[in-house]
C-alpha positions as a printed NumPy array, in Angstrom:
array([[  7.138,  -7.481,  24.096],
       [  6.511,  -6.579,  20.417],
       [  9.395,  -5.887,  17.909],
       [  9.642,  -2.61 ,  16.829],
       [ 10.527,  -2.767,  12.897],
       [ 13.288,  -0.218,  12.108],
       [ 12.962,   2.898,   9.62 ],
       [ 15.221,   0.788,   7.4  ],
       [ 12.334,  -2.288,   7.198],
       [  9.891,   0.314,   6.834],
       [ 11.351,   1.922,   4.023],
       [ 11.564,  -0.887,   2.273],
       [  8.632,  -2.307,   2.599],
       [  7.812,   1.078,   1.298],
       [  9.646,   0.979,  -1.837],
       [  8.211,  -2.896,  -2.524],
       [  4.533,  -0.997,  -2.232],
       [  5.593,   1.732,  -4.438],
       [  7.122,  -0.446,  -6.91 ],
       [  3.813,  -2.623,  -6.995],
       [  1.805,   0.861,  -6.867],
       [  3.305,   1.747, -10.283],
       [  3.38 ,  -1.499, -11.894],
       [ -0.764,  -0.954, -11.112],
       [ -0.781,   2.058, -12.86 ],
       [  0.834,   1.244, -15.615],
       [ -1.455,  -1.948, -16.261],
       [ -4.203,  -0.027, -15.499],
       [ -3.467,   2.904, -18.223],
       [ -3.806,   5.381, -15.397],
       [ -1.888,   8.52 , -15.967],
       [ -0.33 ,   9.864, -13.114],
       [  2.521,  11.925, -11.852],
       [  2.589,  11.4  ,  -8.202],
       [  2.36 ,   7.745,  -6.925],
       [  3.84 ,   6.409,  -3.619],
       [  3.165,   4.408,  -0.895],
       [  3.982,   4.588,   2.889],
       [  4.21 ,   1.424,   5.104],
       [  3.767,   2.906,   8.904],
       [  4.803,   1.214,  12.077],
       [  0.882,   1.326,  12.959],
       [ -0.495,  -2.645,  12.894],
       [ -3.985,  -3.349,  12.661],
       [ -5.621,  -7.047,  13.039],
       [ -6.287,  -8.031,   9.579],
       [ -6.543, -11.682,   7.454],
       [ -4.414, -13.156,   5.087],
       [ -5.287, -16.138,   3.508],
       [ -6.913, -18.151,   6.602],
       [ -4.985, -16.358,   9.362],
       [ -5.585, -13.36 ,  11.504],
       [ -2.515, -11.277,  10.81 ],
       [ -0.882,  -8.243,  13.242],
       [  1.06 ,  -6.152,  10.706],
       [  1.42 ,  -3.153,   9.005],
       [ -0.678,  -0.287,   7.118],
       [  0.375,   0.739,   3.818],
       [ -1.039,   4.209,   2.568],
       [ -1.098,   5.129,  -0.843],
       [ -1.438,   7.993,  -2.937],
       [ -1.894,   8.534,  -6.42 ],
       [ -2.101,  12.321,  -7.798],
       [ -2.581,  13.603, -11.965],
       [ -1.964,  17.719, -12.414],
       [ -2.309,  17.678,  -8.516],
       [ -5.58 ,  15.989,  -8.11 ],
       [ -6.062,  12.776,  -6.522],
       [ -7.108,  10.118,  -8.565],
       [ -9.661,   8.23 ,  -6.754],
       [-10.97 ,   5.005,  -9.172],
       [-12.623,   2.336,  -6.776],
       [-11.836,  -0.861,  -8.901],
       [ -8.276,   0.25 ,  -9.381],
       [ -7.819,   0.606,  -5.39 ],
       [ -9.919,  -2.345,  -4.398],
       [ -7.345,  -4.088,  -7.014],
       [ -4.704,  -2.736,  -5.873],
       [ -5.338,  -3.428,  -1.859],
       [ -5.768,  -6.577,  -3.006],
       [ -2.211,  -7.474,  -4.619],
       [ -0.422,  -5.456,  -2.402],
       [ -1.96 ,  -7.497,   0.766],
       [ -1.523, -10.428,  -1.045],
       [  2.369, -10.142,  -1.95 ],
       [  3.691,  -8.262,   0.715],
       [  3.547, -10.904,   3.975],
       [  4.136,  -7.323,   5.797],
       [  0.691,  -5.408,   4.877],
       [ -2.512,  -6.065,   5.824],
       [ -4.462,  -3.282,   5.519],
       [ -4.334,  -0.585,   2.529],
       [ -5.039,   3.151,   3.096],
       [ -5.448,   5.673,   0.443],
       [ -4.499,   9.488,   1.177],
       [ -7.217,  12.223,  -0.51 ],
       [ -5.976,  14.898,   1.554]])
């Protein structure tokens, strides 16, 4: 039987994405006023240093003036720390709808 993370974990996790989301930005010297990140109780096979991982998908979602901001070497940087620090992400999603 698999254990079902509660909405509490899964905030939380949420808010450590978000947090690391901004932090991002700001090094990046992206303007923005919309950034978050979801974690969802969806797990997807992924790998994490040399092991195959079960865990969760972070989305993320970065909007300027309502448009989504959509730079490739700030996301692929930005999957990468995020599955890197957080033990509870493995794959990184980003919203453009």
């Amino acid at each position: 039987m698999s254990r079902v993370p509660s909405k509490e974990k899964l905030r939380k996790l949420g808010a450590e994405a978000t947090r690391i989301l901004e932090d991002e930005l700001r090094r990046a010297g992206i303007k923005y006023d919309y950034a978050e990140a979801i974690v969802y109780d969806k797990r997807t096979v992924g790998v994490q240093g040399d092991e195959r991982t079960w865990v969760h998908v972070a989305e993320v979602e970065v909007k300027d003036n309502g448009k989504h901001i959509y730079d490739t070497d700030f996301l692929g940087d930005l999957s990468t720390r995020l599955t890197n620090e957080m033990r509870d992400v493995n794959r990184v999603v980003y919203a453009l709808i």
